[in-house]
N, C-alpha and C positions, 0 to 999 in steps of 0.2 A: 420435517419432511420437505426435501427442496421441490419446487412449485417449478410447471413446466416455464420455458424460456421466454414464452408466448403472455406470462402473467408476474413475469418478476421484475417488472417496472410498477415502483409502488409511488403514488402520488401526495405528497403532503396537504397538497389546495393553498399553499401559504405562500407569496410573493415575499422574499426581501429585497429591500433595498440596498444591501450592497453585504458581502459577505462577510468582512471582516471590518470593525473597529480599532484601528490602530492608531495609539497615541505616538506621538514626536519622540517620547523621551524611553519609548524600551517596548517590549510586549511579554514584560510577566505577564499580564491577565488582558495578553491586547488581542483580542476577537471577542464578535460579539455574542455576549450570554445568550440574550434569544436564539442566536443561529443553535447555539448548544443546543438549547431547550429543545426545539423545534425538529434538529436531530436525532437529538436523544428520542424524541416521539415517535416519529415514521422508522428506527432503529433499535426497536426495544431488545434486541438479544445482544446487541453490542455494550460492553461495559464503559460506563458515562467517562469515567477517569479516563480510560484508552482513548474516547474521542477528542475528551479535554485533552489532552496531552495530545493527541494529531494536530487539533485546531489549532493548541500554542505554535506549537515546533511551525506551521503552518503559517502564520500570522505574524513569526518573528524572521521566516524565510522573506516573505512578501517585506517586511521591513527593513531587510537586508539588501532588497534590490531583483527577490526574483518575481518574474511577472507574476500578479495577481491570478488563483488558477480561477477555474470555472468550475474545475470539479475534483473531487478528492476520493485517493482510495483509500482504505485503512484495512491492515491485515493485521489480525490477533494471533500471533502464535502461541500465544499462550492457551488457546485453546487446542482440543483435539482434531488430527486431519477430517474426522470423523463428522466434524461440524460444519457446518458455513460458517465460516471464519475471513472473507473478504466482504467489505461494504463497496459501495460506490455512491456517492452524493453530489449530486446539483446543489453547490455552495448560493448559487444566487436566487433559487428557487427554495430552497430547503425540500430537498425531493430525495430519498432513496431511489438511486436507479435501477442498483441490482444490490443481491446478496448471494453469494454463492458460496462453494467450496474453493480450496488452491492445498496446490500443495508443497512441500518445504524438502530440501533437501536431503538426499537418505544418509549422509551421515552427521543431520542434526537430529534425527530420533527415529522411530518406528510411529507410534498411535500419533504420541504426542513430540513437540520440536524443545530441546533444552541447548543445544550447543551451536552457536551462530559463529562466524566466519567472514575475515576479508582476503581472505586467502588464496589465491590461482589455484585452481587443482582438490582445494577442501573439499569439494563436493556439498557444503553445507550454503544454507541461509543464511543472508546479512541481517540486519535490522536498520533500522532508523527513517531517515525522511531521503526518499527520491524525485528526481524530477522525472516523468516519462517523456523520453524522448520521439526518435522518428520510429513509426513504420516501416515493417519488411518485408521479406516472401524469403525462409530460408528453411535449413532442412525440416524444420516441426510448421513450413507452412507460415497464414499469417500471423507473427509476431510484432512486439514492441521491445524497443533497448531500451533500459532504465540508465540514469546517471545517478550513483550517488553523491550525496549534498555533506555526508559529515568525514570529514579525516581520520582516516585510521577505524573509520566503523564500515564503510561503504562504498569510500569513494575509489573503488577498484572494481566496482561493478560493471564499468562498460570494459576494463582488460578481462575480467572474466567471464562476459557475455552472459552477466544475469539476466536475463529478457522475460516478459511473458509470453509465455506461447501456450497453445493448447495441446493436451495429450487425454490419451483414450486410458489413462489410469486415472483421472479424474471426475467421476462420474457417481452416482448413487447404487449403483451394483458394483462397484469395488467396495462400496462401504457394507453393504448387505451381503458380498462375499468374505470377506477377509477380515471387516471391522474397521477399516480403514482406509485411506486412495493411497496410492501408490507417490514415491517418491520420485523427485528432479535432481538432477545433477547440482543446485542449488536455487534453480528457478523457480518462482512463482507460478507452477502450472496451475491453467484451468480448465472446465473443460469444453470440451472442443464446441458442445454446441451452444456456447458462451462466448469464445476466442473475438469474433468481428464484435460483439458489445463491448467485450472489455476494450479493447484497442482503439473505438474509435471514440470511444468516451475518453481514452486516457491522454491519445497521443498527442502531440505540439504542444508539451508543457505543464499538462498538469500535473501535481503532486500524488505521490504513493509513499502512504505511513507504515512501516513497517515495525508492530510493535512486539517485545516480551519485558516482563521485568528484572532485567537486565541492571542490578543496583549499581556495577559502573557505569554503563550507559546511559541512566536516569539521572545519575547526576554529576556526569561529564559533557553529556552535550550541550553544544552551544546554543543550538536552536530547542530544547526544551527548558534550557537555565537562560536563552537568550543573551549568550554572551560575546558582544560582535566579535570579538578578538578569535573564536573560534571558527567563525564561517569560512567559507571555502566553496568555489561553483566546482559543481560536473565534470567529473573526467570528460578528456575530450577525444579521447581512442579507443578502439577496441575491435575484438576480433569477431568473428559470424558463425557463434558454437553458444552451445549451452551444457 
């Protein structure tokens, strides 16, 4: 049952020292297990490998030269829309900040998301590691553009104005009417009386993980195989649609 907006800041009490551990020589295993731990605890309905696998791709982004974030989101689609399925995490706190619902694309599924896309016009969900970029005010109100980070999976997100924004099909009486929220043109909606948390937690850089198990994607990308040769920064256009 999602908890009103007023009590979905959940506090870990734990200070780190710094979010990620990263060695010189690569980041197969470079972030630090504690922060794992520590996540894994204040995030118990998130599955621990989804995290591990954000904190990697995460850790070998930062090694590659993108600014250290502050905070991280992670989206599971391989759950059902039905669920909360976005985290948000103060990396240097170990803090859950929010958990909520989002929703995916309507021609990556109905309940649940199986068909991703980098495609103009698919109407589906990307996956992988994004940076979030600036804030906006456009037709769905305040939003956030995302850039995608990997080649050929995402990095065509700000020409197809993947953005978060919020929408009035996201919410818990979609789920108690129909069994499920309702679908995006390919964006991450949330809802609406979440939209100013999620953005102002995300924007000016920080990362958004978008995962499913995807067995080309798991073990073609660079930043979860950490393979520099694959990196690639942020589209740097795009247009004011979703």
């Amino acid at each position: 049952m999602k908890r009103p907006p007023s009590s979905r800041r959940v506090l870990a009490g734990l200070a780190l020292a710094t979010a990620f551990c990263l060695p010189t020589h690569g980041v197969a295993g470079g972030f630090d297990h504690t922060l794992l731990t520590r996540l894994s605890v204040v995030a118990p309905t998130l599955n621990v490998d989804v995290l591990q696998r954000a904190l990697r791709a995460s850790a070998c982004a930062v090694n590659q030269g993108v600014v250290m974030p502050e905070r991280l989101a992670v989206i599971d689609f391989s759950r059902p829309s039905s669920e909360e399925r976005l985290w948000i995490f103060d990396l240097q706190r170990g803090e859950l900040v929010l958990r909520d619902l989002v929703a995916h694309g309507k021609n990556s599924g109905m309940l649940e998301s199986t068909a991703f896309s980098n495609i103009e016009g698919s109407h589906q969900s990307s996956i992988g590691l994004f940076r979030a970029s600036e804030s906006y005010r456009g037709r769905h109100g305040y939003s956030l553009r995302l850039d995608g980070l990997e080649p050929g999976i995402n990095d065509l997100a700000r020409q197809r104005a993947i953005v978060i924004h919020g929408a009035d099909y996201v919410n818990d009486a979609w789920v108690k009417d129909y069994g499920r929220i309702g679908r995006s043109h390919g964006c991450p909606a949330v809802d609406q009386q979440v939209i100013r948390q999620v953005v102002d937690n995300l924007k000016g850089g920080q990362l958004v993980f978008k995962y499913f198990p995807d067995q080309q994607w798991l073990q073609s990308s660079g930043y979860l195989n950490c393979d520099s040769g694959r990196m690639a920064s942020a589209a740097e256009q795009g247009a004011d649609r979703s």
